[in-house]
C-alpha positions as CSV (number, residue, x, y, z in Angstrom):
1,X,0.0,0.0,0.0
2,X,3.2,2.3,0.0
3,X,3.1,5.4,-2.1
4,X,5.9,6.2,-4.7
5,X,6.7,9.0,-6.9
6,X,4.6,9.1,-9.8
7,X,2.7,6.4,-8.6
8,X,-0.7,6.7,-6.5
9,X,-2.5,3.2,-6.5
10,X,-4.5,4.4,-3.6
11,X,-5.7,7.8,-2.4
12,X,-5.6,8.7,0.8
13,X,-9.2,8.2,1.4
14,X,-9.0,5.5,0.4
15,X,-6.5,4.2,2.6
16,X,-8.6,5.3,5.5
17,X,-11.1,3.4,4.6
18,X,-9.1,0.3,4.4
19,X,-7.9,1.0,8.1
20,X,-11.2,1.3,9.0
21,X,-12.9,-2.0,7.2
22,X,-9.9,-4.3,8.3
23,X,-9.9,-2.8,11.9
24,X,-14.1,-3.4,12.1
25,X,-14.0,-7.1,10.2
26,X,-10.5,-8.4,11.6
27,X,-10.1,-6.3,15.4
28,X,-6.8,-4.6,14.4
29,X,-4.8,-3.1,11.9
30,X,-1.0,-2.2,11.6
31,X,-0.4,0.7,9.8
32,X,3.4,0.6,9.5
33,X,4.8,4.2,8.5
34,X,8.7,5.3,7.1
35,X,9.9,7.9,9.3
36,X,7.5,11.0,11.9
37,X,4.1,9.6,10.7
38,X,3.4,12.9,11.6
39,X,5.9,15.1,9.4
40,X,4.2,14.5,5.9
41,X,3.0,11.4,6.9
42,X,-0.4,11.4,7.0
43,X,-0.4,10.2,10.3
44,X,-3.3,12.6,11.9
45,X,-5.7,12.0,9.6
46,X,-5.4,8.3,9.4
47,X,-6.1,8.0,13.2
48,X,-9.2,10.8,13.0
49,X,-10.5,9.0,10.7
50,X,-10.6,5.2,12.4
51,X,-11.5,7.4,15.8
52,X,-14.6,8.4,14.3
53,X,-15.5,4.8,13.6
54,X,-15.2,4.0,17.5
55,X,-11.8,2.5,16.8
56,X,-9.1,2.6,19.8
57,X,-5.5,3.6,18.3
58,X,-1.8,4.1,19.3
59,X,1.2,5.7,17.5
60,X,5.1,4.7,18.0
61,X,6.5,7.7,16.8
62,X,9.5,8.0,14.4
63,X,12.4,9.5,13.7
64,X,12.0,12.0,10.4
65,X,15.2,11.8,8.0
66,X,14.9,15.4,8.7
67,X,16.5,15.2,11.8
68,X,17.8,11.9,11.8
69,X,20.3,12.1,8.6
70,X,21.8,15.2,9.2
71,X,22.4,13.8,12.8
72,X,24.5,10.3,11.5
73,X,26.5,12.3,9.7
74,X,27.5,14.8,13.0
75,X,25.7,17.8,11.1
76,X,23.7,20.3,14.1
77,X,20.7,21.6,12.6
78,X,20.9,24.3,15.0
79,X,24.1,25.6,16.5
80,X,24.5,27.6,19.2
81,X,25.2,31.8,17.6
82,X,25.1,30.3,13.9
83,X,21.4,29.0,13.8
84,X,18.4,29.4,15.7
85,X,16.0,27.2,13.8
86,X,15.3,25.0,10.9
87,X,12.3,24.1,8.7
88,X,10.8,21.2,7.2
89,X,9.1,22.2,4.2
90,X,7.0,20.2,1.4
91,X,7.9,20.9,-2.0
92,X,4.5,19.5,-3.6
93,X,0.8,19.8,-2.1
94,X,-1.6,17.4,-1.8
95,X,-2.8,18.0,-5.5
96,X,1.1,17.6,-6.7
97,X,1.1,20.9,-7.4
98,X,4.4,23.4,-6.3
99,X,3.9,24.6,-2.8
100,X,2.9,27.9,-2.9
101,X,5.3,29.0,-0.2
102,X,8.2,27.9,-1.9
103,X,8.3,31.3,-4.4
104,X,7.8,33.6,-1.5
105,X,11.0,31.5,0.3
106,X,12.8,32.1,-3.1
107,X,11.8,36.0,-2.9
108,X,13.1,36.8,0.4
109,X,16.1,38.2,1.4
110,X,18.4,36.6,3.7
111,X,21.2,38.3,5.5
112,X,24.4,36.6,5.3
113,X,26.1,34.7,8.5
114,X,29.1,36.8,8.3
């Protein structure tokens, strides 16, 4: 049921309602998740949705490559007088089209660290 680029076999309503069917005809459904289900994921609106059917659920969270890769390879995504945040972003919405605050990143003007 995984999605891929280019590739959308099943929407996400449709995904929903699969939780939902199996978890009222078979008692329980595992929804496993690559990464924060929460970060992009899809997460939210999957439990919502089984919640409003009367269905108990759980999340293990996970660790979001955002964090995670940057933090195998020793790289701070926030350091101490350099940086005082960092953002996670989307490039494509749920209509795959461009994120609309991707130009008005591109547009502003960032003063340099040095």
């Amino acid at each position: 049921m995984g999605k891929q680029v280019g590739r959308c076999e099943f929407s996400q309503k449709d995904i929903n309602d699969l939780i939902v069917y199996h978890a009222l005809h078979h008692g329980h459904v595992v929804r496993l998740k690559g990464g924060d289900p929460f970060v992009f994921g899809r997460g939210y609106e999957e439990i919502t949705h089984a919640q409003a059917f009367g269905i108990q659920t759980g999340v293990i969270p996970g660790i979001s490559s955002s964090i995670s890769v940057p933090e195998l390879q020793n790289i701070p995504l926030t350091c101490r007088g350099v940086s005082e945040s960092f953002w996670v972003l989307t490039g494509t919405t749920r209509h795959h089209e461009l994120s609309g605050i991707l130009p008005r990143l591109l547009n502003l003007r960032l003063r340099p660290l040095c």
